[in-house]
C-alpha positions as CSV (number, residue, x, y, z in Angstrom):
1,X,89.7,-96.3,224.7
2,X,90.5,-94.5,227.8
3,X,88.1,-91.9,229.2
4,X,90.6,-89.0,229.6
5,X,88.3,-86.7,232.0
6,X,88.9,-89.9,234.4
7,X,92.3,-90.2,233.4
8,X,93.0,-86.6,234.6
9,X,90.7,-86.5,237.5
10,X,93.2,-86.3,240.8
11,X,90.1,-88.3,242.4
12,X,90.0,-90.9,239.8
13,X,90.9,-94.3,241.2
14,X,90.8,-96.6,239.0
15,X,92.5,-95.3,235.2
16,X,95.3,-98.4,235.5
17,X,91.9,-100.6,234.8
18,X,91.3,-98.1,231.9
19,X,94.9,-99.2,231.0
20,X,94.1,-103.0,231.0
21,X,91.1,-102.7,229.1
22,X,92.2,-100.1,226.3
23,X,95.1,-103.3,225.8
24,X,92.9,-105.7,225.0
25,X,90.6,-103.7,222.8
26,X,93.6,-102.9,220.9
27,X,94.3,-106.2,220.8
28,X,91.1,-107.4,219.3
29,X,90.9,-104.5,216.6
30,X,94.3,-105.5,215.3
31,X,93.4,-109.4,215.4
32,X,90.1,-108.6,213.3
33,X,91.1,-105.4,211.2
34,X,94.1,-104.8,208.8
35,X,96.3,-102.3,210.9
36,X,96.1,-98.3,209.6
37,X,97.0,-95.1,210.7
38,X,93.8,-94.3,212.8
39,X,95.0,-97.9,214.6
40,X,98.6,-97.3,215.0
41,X,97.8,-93.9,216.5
42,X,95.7,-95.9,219.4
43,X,98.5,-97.8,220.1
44,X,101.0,-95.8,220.3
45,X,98.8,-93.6,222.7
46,X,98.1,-96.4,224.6
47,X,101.6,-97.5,224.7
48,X,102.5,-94.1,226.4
49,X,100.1,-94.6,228.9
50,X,101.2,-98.4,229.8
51,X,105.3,-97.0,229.9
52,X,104.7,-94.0,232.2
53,X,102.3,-96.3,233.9
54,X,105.2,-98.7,234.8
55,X,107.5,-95.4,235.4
56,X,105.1,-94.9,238.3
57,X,104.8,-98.7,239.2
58,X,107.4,-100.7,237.6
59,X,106.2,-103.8,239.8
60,X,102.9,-103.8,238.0
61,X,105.3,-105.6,235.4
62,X,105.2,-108.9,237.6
63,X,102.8,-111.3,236.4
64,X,100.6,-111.9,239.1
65,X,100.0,-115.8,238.4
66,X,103.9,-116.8,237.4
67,X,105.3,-114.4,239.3
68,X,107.7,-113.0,236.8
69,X,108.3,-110.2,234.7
70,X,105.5,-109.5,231.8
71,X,106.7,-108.6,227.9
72,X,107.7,-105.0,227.5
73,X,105.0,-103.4,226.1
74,X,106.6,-102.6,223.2
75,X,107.8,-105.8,221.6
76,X,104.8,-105.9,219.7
77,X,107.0,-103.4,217.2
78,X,109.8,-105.7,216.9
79,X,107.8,-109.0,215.9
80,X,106.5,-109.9,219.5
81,X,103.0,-111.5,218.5
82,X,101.2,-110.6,222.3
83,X,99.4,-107.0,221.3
84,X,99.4,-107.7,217.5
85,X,98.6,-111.1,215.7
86,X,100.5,-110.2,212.2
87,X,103.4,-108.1,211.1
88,X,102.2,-104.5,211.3
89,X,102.9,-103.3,207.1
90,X,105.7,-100.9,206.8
91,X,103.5,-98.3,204.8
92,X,100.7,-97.9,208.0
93,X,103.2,-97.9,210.8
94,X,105.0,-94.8,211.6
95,X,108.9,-94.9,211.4
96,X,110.5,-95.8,215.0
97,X,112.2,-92.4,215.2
98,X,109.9,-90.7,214.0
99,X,108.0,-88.2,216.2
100,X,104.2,-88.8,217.4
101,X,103.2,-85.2,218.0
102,X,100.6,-86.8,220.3
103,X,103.1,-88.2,222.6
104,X,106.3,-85.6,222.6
105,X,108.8,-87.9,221.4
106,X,109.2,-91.3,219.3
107,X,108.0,-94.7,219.5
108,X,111.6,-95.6,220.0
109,X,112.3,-93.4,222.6
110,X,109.8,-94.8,224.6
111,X,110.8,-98.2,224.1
112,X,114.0,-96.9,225.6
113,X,112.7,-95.5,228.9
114,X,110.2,-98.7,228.9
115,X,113.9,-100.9,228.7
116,X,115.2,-98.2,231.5
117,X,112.1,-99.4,233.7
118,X,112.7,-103.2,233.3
119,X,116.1,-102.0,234.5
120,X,115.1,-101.1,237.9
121,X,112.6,-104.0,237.9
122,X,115.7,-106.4,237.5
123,X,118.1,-104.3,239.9
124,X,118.1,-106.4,242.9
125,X,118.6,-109.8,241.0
126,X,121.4,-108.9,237.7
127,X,124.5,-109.3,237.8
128,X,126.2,-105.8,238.1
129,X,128.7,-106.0,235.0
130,X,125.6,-106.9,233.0
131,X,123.8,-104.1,234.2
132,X,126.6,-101.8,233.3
133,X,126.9,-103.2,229.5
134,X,123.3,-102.4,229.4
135,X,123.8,-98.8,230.9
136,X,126.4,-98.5,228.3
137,X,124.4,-99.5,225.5
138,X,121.4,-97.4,226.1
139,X,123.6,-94.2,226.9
140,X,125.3,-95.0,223.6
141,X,121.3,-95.4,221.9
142,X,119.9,-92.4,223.3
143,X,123.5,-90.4,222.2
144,X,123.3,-91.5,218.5
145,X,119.5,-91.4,218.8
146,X,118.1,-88.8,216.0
147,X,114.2,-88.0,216.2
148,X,112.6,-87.0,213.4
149,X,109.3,-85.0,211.7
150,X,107.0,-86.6,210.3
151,X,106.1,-85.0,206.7
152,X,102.8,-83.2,207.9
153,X,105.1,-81.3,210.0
154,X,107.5,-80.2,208.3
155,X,105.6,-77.6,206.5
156,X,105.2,-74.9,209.6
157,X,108.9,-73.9,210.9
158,X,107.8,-72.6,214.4
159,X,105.6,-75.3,215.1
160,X,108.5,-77.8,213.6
161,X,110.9,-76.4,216.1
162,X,108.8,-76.9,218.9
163,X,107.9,-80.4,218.2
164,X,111.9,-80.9,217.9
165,X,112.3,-79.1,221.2
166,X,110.0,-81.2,223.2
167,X,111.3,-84.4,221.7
168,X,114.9,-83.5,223.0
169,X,113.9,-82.4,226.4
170,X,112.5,-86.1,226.3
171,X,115.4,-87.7,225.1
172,X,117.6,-85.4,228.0
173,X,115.2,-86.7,230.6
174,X,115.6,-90.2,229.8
175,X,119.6,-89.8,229.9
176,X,118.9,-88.7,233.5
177,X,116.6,-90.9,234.4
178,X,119.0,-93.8,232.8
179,X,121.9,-92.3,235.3
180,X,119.6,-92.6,238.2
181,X,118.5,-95.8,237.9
182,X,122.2,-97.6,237.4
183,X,124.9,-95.0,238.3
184,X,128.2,-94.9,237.5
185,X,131.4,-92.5,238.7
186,X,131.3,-90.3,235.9
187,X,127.6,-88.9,236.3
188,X,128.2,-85.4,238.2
189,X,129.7,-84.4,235.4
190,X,127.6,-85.5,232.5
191,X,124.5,-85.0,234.9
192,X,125.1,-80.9,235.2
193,X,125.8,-81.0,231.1
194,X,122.4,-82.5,230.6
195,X,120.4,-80.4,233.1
196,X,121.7,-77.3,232.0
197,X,121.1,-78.2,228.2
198,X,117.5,-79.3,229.7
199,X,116.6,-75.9,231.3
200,X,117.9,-74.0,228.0
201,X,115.4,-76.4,226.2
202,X,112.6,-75.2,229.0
203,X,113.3,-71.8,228.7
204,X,113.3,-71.8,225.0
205,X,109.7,-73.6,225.1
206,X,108.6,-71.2,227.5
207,X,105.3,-73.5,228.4
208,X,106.5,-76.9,228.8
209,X,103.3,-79.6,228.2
210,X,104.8,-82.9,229.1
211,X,105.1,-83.4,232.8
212,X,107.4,-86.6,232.8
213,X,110.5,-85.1,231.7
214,X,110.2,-82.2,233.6
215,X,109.4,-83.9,236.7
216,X,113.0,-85.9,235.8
217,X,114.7,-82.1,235.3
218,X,113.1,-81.2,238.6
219,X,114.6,-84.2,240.5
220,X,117.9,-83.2,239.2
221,X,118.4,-79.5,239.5
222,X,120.6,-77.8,242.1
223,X,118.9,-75.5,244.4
224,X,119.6,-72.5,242.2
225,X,117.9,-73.8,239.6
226,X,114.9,-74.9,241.5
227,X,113.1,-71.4,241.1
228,X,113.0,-72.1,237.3
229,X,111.6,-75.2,238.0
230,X,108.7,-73.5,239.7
231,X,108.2,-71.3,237.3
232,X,108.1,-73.9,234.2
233,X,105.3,-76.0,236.6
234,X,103.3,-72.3,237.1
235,X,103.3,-71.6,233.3
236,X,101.8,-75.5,233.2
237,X,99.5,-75.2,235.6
238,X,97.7,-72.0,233.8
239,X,97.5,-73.5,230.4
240,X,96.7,-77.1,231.9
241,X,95.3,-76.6,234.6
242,X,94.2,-79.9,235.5
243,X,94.9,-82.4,238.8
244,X,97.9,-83.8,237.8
245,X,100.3,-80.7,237.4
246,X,99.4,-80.2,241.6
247,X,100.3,-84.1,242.2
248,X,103.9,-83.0,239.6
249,X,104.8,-80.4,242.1
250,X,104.0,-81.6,245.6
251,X,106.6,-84.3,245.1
252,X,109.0,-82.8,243.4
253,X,108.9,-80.4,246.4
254,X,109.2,-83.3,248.6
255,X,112.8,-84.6,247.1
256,X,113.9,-81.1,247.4
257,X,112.9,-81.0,251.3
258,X,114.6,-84.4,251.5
259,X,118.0,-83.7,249.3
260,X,118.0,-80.4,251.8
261,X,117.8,-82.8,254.9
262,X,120.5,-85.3,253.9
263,X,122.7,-82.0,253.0
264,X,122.9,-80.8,256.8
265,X,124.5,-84.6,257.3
266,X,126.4,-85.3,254.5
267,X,126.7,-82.2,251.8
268,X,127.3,-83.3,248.2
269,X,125.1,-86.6,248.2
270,X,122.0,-86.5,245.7
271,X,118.7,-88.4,247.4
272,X,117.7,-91.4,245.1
273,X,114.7,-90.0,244.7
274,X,113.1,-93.0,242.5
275,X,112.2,-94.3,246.2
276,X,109.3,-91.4,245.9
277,X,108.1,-92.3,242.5
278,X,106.5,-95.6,243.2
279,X,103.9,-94.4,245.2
280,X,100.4,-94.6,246.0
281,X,99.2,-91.5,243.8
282,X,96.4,-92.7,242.2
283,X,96.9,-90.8,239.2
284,X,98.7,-91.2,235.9
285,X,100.8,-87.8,236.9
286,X,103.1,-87.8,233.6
287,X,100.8,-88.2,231.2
C-alpha cells in the first residue's frame, strides 16, 4: 500500500502520490475479491490517511478537471459505489462506531472530521444559516456519539481503557476543531470545558500516540497550559521519535508566537489558526 518509512520521512516529498495510488489499489482488490477483514482494515487505514490528508490540504478535494469538490472519501460506507463496486457484507465490515485500534478512533468519527473539512472547503460559498444547522448537527453527532470495543479488546482492562481514552481525546479534538472552523457566540465557554476534559485525558494517557488531536488541544490551550503541551509532545517524541512529531511542534509553537502578538493589540481574541495548517509541509504530520 503505502511505504510508511516514506510516509514518515520529514524529507519525503511525494507520500500524497502514495495516497493516490494506495486508492486505486484498494479499489481494484474490492472490484475483483469478495471484501474481508484483512480488506476492510486497508481501507480504513487508507481512509485515515486520505481525511488527515485533506485536514492538511482541504483544497486537494477540488477536482482538478471540473473544478468542483470530489466525493468524501468516506461514502463508500454508506452505499457510494466510487471506492467499492458492491455493498460491503455486514459480517466483514467493522461496526461504524466501533473502534480501529489501528487508527485511534472509529470509522464514524472520521467521517465526521472528514464532513468538518468539506466544511471549511464550502466556507466562502454557503449560505451562513446552513452552515450553522450543519454545525448544530455535527455538535449534536459527536455529543451522542458513543465509541465502542471491538470484542478482541475487551478481554485486557488496561489496555481497553486506553483504547477508550484515545478514542475520546479524538472525539474532544474534533469538537474543537468543529468550533474553529464555523464559530458561534457560545464557544469560550464550551471551548475551556473541552480542553480541560482534553488535558485530563493527556495526562491520564501519560504518552499520547496520535498527533492530530493533540496538535488541535495544542492550538487551543491558554498559555498556562502550554507547558503541558510540551511536555505531552517530549513524551512523543522519545517513544516515536520520528520526523513528524518535530514538524507537530514547530507549528504549534508558531500559533502560540502569533496568539502572543495579536494579544499586545487586542487581548482576549484567539488567532484562527487553521490559516497555518494548510501549508507547504511536505509531510503527512498527523498521521
Amino acid at each position: 500500500m503505502t511505504d510508511v518509512s516514506q510516509v514518515f520521512d520529514s524529507e519525503e516529498h511525494n507520500w500524497h502520490i502514495h495516497l493516490k495510488g494506495a486508492k486505486e489499489i484498494i479499489r481494484r482488490q474490492r472490484f475483483t475479491e469478495t471484501p474481508d477483514l484483512s480488506s476492510d482494515f486497508l481501507l480504513t487505514w487508507w481512509l485515515y490517511h486520505d481525511v488527515l490528508a485533506a485536514f492538511n490540504h482541504p483544497s486537494w478535494r477540488l477536482d482538478e478537471s471540473h473544478d468542483s469538490v470530489s466525493t468524501s472519501a468516506l461514502r463508500a460506507f454508506s452505499g457510494d459505489k466510487s471506492l467499492v463496486s458492491a455493498p460491503i457484507p455486514t459480517s466483514t465490515l467493522l461496526t461504524l462506531v466501533q473502534i480501529v485500534g489501528s487508527l485511534g478512533c472509529s470509522v464514524e468519527l472520521l467521517e465526521t472530521i472528514d464532513e468538518i473539512n468539506m466544511m471549511r472547503l464550502h466556507s466562502t460559498n454557503d449560505c451562513p444559516s446552513t452552515s450553522t444547522l450543519q454545525r448544530c448537527d455535527l455538535t449534536m453527532k459527536l455529543h451522542n456519539l458513543r465509541q465502542s470495543l471491538a470484542p478482541i479488546e475487551c478481554c485486557d482492562g488496561l489496555r481497553s481503557r486506553r483504547i477508550l481514552a484515545i478514542a475520546e481525546l479524538y472525539r474532544l479534538a474534533t469538537l474543537l476543531y468543529l468550533q474553529r472552523v464555523h464559530p458561534i457566540a457560545e464557544d469560550d465557554f464550551t471551548r475551556t470545558i473541552y480542553v480541560r476534559q482534553a488535558l485530563g485525558v493527556l495526562k491520564d494517557l501519560g504518552v499520547a500516540t496520535s498527533p492530530w488531536p493533540v496538535f488541535i488541544i495544542g492550538c487551543e490551550v491558554d498559555e498556562q497550559d502550554r507547558v503541558s503541551i510540551l511536555h505531552t509532545l517530549d513524551r512523543m517524541d522519545s517513544v516515536r521519535s520520528i520526523g513528524n512529531i518535530k514538524v507537530l511542534r514547530d507549528v504549534i509553537e508558531g500559533i502560540w508566537k502569533q496568539q502572543d502578538l495579536r494579544n499586545i493589540g487586542k487581548a482576549g481574541q484567539r488567532v484562527d489558526w487553521l490559516q497555518f495548517v494548510e501549508c507547504d509541509v511536505p509531510v503527512p504530520w498527523f498521521i
